[in-house]
PAVORO-286654 format. One record per residue (C-alpha): residue number from 1; residue in one letter; y, x, z. Coordinates in Angstrom, 3 decimals. Layout:
<recs>
@roba->NUM	marfi->a	north->Y	east->X	up->Z .
...
</recs>
This chain:
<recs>
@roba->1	marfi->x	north->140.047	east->32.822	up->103.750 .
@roba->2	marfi->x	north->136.417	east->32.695	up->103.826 .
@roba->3	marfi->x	north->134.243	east->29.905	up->104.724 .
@roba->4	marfi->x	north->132.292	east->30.556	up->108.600 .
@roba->5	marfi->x	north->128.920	east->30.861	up->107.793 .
@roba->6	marfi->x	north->126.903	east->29.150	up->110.662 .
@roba->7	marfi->x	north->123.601	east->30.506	up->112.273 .
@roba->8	marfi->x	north->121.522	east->27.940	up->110.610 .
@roba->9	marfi->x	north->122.655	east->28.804	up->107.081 .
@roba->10	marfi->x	north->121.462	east->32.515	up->107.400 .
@roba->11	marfi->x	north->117.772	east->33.420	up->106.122 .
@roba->12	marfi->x	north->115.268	east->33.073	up->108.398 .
@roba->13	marfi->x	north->114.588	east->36.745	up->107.877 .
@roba->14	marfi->x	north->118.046	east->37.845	up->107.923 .
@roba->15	marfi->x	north->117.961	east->35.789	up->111.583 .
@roba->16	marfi->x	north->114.859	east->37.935	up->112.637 .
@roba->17	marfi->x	north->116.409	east->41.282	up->111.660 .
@roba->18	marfi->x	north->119.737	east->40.715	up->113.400 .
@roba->19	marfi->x	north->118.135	east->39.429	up->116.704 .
@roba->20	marfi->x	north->115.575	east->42.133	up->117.009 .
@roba->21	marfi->x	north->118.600	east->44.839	up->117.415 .
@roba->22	marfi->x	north->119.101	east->43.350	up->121.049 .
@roba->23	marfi->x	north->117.014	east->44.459	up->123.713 .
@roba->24	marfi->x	north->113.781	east->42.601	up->124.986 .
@roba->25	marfi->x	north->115.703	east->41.420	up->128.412 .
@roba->26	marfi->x	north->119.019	east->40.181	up->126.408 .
@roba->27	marfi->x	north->116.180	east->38.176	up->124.210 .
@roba->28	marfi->x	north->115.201	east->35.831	up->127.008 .
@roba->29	marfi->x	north->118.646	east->34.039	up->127.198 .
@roba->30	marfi->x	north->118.721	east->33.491	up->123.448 .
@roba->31	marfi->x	north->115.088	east->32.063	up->123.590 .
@roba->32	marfi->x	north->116.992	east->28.732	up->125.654 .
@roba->33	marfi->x	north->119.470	east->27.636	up->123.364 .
@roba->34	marfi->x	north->117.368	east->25.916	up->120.691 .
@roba->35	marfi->x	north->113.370	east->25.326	up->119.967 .
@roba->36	marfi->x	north->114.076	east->26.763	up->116.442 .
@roba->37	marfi->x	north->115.479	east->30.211	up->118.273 .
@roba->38	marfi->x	north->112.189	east->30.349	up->120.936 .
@roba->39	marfi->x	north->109.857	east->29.639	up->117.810 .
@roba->40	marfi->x	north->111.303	east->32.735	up->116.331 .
@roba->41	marfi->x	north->111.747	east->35.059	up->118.826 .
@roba->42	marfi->x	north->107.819	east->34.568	up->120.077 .
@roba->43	marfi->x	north->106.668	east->34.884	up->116.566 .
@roba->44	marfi->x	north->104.507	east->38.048	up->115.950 .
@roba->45	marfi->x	north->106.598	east->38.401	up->113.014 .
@roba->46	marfi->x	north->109.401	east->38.625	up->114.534 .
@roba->47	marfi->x	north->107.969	east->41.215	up->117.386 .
@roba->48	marfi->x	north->106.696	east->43.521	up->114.590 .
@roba->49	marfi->x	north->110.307	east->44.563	up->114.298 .
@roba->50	marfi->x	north->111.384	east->45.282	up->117.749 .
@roba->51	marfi->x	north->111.794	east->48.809	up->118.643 .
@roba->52	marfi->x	north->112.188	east->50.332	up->122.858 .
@roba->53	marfi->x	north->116.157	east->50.106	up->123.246 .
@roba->54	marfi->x	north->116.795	east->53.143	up->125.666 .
@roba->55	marfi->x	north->118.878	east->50.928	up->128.235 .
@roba->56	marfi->x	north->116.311	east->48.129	up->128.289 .
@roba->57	marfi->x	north->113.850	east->49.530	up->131.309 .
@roba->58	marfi->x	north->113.601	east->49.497	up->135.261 .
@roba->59	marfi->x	north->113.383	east->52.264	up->137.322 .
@roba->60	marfi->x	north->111.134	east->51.368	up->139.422 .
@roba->61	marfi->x	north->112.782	east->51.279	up->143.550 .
@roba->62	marfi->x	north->110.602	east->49.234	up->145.537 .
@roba->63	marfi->x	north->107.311	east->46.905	up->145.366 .
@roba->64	marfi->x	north->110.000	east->43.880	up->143.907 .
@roba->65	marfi->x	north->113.350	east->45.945	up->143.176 .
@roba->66	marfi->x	north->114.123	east->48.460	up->140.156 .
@roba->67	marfi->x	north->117.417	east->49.962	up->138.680 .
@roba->68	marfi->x	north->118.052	east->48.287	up->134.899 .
@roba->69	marfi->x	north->120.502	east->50.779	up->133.100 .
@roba->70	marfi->x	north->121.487	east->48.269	up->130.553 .
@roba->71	marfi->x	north->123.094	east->45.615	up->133.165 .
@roba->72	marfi->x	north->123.765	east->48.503	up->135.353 .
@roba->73	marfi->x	north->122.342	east->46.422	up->138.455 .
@roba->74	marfi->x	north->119.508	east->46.596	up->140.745 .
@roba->75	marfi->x	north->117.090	east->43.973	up->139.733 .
@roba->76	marfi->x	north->114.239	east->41.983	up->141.235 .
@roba->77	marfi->x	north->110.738	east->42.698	up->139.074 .
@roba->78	marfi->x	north->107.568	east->40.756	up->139.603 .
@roba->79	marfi->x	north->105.458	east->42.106	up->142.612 .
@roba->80	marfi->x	north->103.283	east->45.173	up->141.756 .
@roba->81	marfi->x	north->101.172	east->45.566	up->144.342 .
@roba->82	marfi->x	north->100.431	east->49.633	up->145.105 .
@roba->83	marfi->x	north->102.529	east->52.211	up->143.963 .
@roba->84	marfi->x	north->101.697	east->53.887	up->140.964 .
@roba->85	marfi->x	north->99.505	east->56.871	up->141.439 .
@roba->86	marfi->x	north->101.202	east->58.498	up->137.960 .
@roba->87	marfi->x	north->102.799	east->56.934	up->135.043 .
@roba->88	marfi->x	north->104.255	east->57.898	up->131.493 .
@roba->89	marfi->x	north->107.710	east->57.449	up->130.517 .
@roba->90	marfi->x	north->107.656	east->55.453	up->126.883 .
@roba->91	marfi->x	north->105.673	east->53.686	up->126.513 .
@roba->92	marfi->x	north->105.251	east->53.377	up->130.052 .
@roba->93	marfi->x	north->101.814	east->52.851	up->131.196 .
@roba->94	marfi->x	north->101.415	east->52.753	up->134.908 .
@roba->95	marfi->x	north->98.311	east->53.664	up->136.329 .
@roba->96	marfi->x	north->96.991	east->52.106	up->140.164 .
@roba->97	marfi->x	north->94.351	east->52.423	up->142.133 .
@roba->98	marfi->x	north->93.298	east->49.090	up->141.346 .
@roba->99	marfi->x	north->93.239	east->50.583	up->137.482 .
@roba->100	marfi->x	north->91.051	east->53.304	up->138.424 .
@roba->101	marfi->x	north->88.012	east->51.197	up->139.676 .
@roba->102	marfi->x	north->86.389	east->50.708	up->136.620 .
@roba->103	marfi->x	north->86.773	east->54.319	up->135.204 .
@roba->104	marfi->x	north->84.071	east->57.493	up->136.698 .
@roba->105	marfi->x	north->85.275	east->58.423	up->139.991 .
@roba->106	marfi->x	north->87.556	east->61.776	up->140.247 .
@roba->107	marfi->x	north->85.395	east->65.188	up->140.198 .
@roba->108	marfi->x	north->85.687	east->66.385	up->143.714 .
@roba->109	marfi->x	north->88.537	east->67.576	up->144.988 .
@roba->110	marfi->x	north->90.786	east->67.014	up->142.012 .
@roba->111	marfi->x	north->94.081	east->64.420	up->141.837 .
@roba->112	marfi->x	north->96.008	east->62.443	up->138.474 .
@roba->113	marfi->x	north->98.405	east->64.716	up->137.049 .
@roba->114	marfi->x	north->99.510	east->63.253	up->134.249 .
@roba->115	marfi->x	north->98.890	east->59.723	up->132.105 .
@roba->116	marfi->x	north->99.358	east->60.558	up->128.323 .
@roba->117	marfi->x	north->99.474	east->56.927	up->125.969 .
@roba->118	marfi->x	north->97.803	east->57.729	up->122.996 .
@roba->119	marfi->x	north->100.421	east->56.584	up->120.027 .
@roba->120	marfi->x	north->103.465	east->54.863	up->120.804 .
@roba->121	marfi->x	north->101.598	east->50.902	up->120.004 .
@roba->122	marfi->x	north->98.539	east->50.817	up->121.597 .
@roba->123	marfi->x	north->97.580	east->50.574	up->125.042 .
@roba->124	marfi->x	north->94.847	east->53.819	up->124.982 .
@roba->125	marfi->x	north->95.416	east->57.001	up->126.677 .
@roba->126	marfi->x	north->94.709	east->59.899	up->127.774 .
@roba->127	marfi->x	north->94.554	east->60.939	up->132.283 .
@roba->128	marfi->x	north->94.679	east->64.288	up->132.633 .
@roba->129	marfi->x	north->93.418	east->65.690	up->136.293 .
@roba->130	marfi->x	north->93.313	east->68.841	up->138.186 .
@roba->131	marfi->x	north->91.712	east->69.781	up->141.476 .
@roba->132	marfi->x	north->93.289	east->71.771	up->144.357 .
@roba->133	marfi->x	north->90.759	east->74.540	up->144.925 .
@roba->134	marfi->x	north->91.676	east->78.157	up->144.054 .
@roba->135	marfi->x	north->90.987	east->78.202	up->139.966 .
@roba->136	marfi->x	north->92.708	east->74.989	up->139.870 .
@roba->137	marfi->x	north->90.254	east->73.244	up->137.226 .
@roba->138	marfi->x	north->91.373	east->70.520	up->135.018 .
@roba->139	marfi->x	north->90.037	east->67.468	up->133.029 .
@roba->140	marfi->x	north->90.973	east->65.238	up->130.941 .
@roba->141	marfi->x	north->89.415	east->61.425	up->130.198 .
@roba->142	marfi->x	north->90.156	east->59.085	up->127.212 .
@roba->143	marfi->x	north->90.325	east->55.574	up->127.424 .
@roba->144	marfi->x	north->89.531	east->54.258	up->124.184 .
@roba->145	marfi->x	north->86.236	east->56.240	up->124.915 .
@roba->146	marfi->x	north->83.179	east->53.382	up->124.723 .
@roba->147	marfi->x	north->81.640	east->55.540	up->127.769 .
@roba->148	marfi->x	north->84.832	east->57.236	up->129.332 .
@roba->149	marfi->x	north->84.331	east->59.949	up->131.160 .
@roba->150	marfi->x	north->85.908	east->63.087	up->132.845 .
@roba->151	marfi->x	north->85.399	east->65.877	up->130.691 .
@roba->152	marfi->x	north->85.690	east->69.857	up->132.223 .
@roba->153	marfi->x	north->89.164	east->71.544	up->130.422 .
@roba->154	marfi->x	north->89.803	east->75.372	up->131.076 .
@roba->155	marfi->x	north->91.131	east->76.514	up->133.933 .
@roba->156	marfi->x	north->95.116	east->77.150	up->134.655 .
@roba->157	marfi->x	north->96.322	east->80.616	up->134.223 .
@roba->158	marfi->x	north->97.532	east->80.810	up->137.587 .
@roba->159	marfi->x	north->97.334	east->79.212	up->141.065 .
@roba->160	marfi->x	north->100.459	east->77.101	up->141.959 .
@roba->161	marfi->x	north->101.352	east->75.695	up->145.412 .
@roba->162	marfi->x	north->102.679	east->72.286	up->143.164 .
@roba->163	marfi->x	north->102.262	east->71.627	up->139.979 .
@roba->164	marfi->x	north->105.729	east->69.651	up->139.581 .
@roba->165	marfi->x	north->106.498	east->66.831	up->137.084 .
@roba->166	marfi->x	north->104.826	east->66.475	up->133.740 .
@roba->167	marfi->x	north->106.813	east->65.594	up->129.942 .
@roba->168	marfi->x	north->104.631	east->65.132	up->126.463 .
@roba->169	marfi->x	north->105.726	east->66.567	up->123.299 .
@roba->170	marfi->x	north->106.734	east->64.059	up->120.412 .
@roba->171	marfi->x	north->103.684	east->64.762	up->118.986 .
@roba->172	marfi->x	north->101.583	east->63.874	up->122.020 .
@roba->173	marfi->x	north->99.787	east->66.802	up->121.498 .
@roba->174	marfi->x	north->101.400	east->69.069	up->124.182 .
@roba->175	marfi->x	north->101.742	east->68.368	up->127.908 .
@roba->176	marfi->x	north->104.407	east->70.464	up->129.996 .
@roba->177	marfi->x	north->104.165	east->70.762	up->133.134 .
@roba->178	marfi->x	north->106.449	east->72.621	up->135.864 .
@roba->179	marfi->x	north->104.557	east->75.109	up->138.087 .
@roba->180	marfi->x	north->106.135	east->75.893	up->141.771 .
@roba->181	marfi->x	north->105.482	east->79.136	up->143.387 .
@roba->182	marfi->x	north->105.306	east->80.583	up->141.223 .
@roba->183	marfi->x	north->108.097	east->78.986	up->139.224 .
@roba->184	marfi->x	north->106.426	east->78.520	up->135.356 .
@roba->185	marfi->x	north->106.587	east->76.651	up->132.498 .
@roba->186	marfi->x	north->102.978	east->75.429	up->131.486 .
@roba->187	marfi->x	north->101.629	east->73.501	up->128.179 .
@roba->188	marfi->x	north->98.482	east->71.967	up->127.629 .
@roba->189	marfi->x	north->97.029	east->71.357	up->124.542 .
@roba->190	marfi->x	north->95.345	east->68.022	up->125.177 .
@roba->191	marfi->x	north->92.864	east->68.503	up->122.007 .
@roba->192	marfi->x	north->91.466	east->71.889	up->122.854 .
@roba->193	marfi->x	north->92.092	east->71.636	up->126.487 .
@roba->194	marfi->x	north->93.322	east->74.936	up->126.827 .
@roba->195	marfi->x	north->96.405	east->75.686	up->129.145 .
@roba->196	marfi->x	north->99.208	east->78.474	up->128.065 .
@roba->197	marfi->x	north->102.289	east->80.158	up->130.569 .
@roba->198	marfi->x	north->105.408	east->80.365	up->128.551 .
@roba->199	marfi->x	north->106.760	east->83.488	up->128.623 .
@roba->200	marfi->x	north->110.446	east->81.869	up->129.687 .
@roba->201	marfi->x	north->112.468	east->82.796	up->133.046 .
@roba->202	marfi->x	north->112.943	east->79.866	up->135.143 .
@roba->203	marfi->x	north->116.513	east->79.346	up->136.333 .
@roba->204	marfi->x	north->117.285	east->81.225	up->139.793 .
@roba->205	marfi->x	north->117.330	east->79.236	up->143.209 .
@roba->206	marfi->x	north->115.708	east->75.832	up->141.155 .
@roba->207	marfi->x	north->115.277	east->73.045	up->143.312 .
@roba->208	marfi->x	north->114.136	east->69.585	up->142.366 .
@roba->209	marfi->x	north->113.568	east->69.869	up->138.906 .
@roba->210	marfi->x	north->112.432	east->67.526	up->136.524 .
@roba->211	marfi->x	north->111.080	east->67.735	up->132.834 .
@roba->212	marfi->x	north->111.613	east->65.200	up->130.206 .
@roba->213	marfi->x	north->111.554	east->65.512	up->126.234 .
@roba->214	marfi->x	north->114.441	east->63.958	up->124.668 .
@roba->215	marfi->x	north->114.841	east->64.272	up->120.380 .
@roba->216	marfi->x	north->111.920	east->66.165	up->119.995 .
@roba->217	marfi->x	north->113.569	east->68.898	up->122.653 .
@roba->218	marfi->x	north->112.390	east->69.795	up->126.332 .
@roba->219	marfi->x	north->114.939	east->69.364	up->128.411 .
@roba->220	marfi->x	north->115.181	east->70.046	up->132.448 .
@roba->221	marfi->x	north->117.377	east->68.847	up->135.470 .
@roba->222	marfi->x	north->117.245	east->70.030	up->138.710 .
@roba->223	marfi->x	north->119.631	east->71.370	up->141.710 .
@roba->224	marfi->x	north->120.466	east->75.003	up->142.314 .
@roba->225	marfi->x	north->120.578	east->75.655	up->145.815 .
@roba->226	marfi->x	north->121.487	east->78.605	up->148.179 .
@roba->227	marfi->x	north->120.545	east->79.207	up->151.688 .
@roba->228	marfi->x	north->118.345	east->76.035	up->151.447 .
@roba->229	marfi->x	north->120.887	east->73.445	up->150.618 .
@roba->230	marfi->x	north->121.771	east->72.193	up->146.814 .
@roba->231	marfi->x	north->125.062	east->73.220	up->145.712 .
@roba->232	marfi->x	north->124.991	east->71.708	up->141.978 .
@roba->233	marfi->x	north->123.179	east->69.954	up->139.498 .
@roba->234	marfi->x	north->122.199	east->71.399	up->136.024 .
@roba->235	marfi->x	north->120.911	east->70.589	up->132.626 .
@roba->236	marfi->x	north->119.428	east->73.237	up->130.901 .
@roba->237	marfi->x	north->117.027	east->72.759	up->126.717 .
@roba->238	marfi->x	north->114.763	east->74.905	up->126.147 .
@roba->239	marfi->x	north->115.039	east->77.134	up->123.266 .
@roba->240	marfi->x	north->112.694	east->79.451	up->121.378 .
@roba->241	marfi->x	north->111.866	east->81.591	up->118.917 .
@roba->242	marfi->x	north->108.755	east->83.348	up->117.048 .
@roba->243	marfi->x	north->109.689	east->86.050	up->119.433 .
@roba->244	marfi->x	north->110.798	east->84.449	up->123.078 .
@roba->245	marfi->x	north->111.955	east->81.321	up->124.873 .
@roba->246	marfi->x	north->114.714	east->80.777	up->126.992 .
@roba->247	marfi->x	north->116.343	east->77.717	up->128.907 .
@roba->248	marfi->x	north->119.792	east->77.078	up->128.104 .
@roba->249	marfi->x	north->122.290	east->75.675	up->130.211 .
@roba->250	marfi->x	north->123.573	east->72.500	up->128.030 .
@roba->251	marfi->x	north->125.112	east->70.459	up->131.254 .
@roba->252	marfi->x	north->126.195	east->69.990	up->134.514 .
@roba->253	marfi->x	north->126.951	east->67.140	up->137.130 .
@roba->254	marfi->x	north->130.392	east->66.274	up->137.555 .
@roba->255	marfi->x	north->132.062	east->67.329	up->141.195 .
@roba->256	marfi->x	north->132.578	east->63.236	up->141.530 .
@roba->257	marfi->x	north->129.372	east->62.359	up->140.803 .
@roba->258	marfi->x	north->127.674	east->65.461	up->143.092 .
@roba->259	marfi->x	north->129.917	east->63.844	up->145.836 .
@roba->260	marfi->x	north->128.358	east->60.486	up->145.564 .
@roba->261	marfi->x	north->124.328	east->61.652	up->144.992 .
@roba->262	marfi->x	north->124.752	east->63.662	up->148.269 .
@roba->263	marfi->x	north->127.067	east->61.407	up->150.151 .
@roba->264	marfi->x	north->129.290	east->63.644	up->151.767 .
@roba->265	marfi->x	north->126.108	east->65.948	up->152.916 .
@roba->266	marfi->x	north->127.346	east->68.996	up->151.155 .
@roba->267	marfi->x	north->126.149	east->71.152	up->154.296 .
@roba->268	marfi->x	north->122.578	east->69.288	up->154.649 .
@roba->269	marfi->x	north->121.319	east->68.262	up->151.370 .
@roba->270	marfi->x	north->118.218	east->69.600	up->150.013 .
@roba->271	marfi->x	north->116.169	east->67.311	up->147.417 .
@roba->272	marfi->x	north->116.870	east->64.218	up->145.707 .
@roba->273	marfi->x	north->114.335	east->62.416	up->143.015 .
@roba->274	marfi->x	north->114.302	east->61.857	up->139.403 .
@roba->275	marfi->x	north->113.097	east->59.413	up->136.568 .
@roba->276	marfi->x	north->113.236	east->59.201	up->132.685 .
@roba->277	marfi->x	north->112.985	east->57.692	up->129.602 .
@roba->278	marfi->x	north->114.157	east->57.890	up->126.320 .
@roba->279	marfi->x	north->116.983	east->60.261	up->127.528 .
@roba->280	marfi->x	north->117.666	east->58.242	up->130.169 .
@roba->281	marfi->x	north->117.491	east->59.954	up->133.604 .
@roba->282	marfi->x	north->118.115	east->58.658	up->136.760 .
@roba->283	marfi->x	north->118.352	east->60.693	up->140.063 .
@roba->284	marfi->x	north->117.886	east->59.345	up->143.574 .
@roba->285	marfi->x	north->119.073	east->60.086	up->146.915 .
@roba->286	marfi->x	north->116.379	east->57.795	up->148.925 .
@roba->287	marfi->x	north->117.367	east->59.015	up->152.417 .
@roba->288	marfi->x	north->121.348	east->57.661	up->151.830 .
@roba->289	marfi->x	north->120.220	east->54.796	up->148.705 .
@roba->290	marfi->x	north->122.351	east->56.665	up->146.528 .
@roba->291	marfi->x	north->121.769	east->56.679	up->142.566 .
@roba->292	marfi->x	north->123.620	east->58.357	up->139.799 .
@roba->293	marfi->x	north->122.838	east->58.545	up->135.942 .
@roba->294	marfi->x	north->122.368	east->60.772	up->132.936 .
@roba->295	marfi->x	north->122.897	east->60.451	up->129.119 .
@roba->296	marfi->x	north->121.710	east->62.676	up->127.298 .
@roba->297	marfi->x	north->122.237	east->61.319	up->123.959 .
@roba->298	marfi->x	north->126.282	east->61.504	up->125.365 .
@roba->299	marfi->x	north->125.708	east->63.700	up->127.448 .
@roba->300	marfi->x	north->127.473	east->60.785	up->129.904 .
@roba->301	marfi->x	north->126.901	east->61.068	up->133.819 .
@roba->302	marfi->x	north->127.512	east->57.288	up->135.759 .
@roba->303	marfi->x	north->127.553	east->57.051	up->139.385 .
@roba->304	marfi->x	north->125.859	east->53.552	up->140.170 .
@roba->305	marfi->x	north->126.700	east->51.336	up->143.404 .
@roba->306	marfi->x	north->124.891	east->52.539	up->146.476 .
@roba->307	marfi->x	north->121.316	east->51.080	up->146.768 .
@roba->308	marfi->x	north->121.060	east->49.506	up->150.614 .
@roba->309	marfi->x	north->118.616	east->48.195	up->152.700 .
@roba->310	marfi->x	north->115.285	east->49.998	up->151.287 .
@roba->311	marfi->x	north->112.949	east->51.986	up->153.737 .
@roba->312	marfi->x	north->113.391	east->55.247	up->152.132 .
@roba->313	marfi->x	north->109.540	east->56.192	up->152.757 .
@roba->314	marfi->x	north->108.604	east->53.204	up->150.911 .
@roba->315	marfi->x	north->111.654	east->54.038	up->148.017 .
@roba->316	marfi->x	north->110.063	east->57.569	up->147.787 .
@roba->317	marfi->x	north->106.421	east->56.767	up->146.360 .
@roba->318	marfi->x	north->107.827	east->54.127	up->143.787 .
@roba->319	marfi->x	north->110.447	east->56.011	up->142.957 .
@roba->320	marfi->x	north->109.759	east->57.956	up->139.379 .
@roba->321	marfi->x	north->108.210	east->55.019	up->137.632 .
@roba->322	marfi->x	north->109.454	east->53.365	up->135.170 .
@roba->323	marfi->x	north->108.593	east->50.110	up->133.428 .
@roba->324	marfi->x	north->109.600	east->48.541	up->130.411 .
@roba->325	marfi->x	north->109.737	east->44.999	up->129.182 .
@roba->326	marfi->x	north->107.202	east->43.879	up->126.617 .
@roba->327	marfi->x	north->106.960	east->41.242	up->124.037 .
@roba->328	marfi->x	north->104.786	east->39.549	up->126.577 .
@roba->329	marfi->x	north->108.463	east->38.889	up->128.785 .
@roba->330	marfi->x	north->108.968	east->36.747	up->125.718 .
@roba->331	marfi->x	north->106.059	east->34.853	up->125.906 .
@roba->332	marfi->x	north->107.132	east->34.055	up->129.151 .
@roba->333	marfi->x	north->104.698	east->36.501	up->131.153 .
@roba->334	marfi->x	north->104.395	east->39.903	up->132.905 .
@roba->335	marfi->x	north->107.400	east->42.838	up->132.111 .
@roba->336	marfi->x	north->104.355	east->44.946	up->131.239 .
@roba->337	marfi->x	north->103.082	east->47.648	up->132.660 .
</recs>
């Protein structure tokens, strides 16, 4: 029978490569059980090798409150002040008011679409902005600019009533954005600044849809309604050619898990909210606290416990943020931002 090999005995190296497959928040724990262990694990060595897990992030519910997917709980975070005014996904980079004070005021009339980080490790990035007059103008302003400013982009194709939720390309070259009323598909190149309509058919009565990128694809979810209220809930990729594009249907919500995001309001329910990362997408009822999520790497739904007690206005404007832990949780400050 072989000899147990105890922790101390293994390489210091072989120590850092077997503790950086756990997620930043199952870290902290491990950082208490010996001085040698905390040495290690706050060691820029050792944070070189850790990679985003796709569990380990908090959807963001309230000021102090956010859904973790890897405990499965709602957990307190650190207080952040004002909502977000738009964030990315991962890395997520969550841009305030309070951020924007020392960047060139908005041109006139224009609001934040989109926040775009520039590579996946550094803090840089790209704001991307359009205004709400009839040629719906757009701009774009870089942050590792030594004199950022907001720089004119062409004009959409189209005018929109909303310009929906926004998802980059792996590259980070391509932003896609859902246009409502008309229903559309947009891209925009951020390095020429010039904005294309796909020539794909959105799916018939959408409702509530959300974008996110997932293995390089573009993936949607979103209801289907009739007569106003949402009947189901669908995944659909989208495909393409040299020749066309088309969404295909990939997934769809389980009757169970339907039954618990509308809570028993099959006759009366009309919108619920959604937030991703990594694959991970979580939708929210605010009005009844009710949360359910999506896999997409298993293509796995999970109805979650009921979220209580939130004022659902409040719920509403931090819901779709999410933020994920940083090395600097390990250091024993902020979860990032």
């Amino acid at each position: 029978m072989a000899a147990a090999c105890t922790w101390d005995a293994i390489p210091e190296h072989l120590q850092e490569c077997i503790l950086s497959l756990l997620p930043i928040t199952a870290l902290l724990p491990v950082a208490t059980v010996s001085r040698a262990l905390r040495r290690l694990i706050r060691s820029p060595a050792f944070h070189a090798l850790l990679s985003p897990h796709r569990l380990d992030a908090f959807f963001l519910l309230s000021p102090c409150l956010a859904f973790h997917p890897l405990s499965r709980r709602v957990l307190p975070v650190p207080p952040l002040g004002s909502p977000p005014v738009v964030s990315s996904a991962s890395p997520s980079h969550l841009v305030t008011a309070a951020s924007l004070i020392d960047l060139p005021p908005l041109p006139a009339s224009s609001y934040l679409l989109a926040v775009v980080p520039i590579s996946s490790s550094c803090r840089e990035y790209t704001l991307v902005a359009v205004d709400t007059g009839a040629g719906v103008r757009s701009y774009t302003l870089d942050s590792a600019d030594p004199s950022p400013r907001w720089a004119p982009r062409e004009d959409l194709p189209l005018p929109f009533a909303i310009l929906g939720n926004t998802a980059v390309a792996g590259d980070r070259d391509q932003l896609f954005v859902l246009g409502r009323g008309p229903d559309a598909l947009l891209v925009f190149d951020l390095a020429t600044g010039r904005w294309a309509m796909l020539p794909v058919a959105m799916p018939q009565g959408l409702t509530s849809a959300h974008l996110f990128v997932f293995g390089g694809r573009l993936f949607m979810v979103g209801g289907v309604e009739r007569f106003g209220m949402v009947e189901r809930v669908l995944v659909w990729r989208l495909e393409d050619s040299e020749v066309a594009a088309w969404w295909t249907e990939v997934g769809a919500m389980p009757e169970e898990v339907f039954d618990e995001l509308v809570a028993g309001r099959h006759v009366s329910f009309w919108h619920f909210q959604a937030a991703d990362r990594m694959g991970i997408v979580c939708l929210y009822n605010a009005v009844d606290g009710r949360l359910v999520m999506f896999d997409a790497a298993d293509d796995e739904w999970t109805t979650l416990s009921g979220v209580s007690g939130l004022d659902a206005d409040e719920s509403r404007r931090w819901f779709g943020h999410v933020l994920e832990p940083r090395v600097e949780l390990l250091l024993g400050q902020s979860y990032g931002s």
